[in-house]
N, C-alpha and C positions, 0 to 999 in steps of 0.2 A: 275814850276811844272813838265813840261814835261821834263827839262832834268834833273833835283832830281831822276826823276826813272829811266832814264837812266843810276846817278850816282850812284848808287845802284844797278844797273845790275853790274856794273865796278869794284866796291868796293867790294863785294860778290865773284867776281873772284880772286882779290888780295888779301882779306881778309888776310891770313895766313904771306904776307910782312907788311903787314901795324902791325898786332902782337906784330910782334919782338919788333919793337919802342915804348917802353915805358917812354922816356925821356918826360918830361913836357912842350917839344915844340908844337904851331899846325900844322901838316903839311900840306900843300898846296899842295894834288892830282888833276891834270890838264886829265882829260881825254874826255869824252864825252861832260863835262861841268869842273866849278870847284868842288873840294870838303872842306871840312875839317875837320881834322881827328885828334883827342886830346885821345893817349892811346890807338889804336885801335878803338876806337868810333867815327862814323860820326856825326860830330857837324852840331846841324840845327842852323842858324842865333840867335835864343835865345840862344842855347847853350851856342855859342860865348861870347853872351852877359852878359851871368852869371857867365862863363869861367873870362872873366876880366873887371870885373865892379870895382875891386880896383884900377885896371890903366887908370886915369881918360881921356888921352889924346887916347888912343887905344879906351878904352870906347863908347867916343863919336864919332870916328869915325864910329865902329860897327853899331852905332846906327841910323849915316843917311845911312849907309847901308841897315840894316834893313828893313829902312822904304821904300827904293826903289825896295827889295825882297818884298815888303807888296803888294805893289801897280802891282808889275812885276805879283804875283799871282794871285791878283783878276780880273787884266786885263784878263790872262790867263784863267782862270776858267771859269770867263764870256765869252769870245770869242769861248773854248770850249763846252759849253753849247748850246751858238748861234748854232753851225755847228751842235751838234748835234739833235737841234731837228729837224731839216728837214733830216736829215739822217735818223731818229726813224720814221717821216714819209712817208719817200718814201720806207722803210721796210713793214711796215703794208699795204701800199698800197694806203695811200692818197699821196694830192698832196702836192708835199715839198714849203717853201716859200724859194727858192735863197738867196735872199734876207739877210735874215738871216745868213746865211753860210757866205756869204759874209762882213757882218757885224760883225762878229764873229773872220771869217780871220783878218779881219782889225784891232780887238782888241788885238790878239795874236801876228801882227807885231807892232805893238804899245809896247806890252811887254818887245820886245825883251830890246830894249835901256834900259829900267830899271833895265833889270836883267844883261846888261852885265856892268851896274852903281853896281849895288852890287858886283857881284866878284872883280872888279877894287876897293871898297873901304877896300872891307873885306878882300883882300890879302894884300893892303899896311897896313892894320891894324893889318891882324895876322904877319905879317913880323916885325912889330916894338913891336909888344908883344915878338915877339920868342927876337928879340934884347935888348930890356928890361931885360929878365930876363937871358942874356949874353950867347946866342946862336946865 
């Protein structure tokens, strides 16, 4: 999640190269995180997935990607949540629980490995999509 919007700061700056390519390849933008980019468009992981659900061997690769972008998120969201609530209350002026934040952190590095499981499977998968279809 947190680097999606990072990849979207990136993407929004190059916007106008990524344009010009209209070929029916995906392309693999590597910048903050990864991206993928079909036509101009940032493909989110279902993108992909409806992108090339006829190519059954890409397909299913997608799709244990998917599931580890599934898991990388919810880690993340939860872990994000954790930190912030003691941040929301040591704002207001109670007492934060540590604790939490800490537990939170731990969830977020837990993430990591999932989601660098996802770009590792959704690029060898948009790679052998692009070489499928003889690019």
């Amino acid at each position: 999640m947190r680097t999606l919007i990072l990849i979207y700061l990136f993407l929004i700056t190059n916007l106008f190269s990524f344009a010009q390519n209209q070929r029916d390849t995906i392309e693999v933008v590597k910048g903050f995180g990864t991206a993928y980019v079909f036509k101009g468009k940032l493909m989110s992981p279902r993108d992909l997935l409806d992108l090339t659900q006829d190519n059954t061997a890409v397909y299913k690769e997608l799709k244990s990607a998917k599931t580890n972008s599934d898991i990388a998120n919810v880690l993340g969201i939860a872990g994000g949540f954790l930190i912030g609530l003691p941040l929301g209350s040591a704002l207001v002026g109670e007492e934060p629980n540590w604790a939490l934040a800490g537990v939170g952190a731990g969830l977020i590095v837990v993430s990591i490995p999932f989601d660098v499981a996802f770009n590792k499977r959704a690029t060898k998968a948009v790679r052998k999509y692009n070489s499928d279809i003889g690019n």
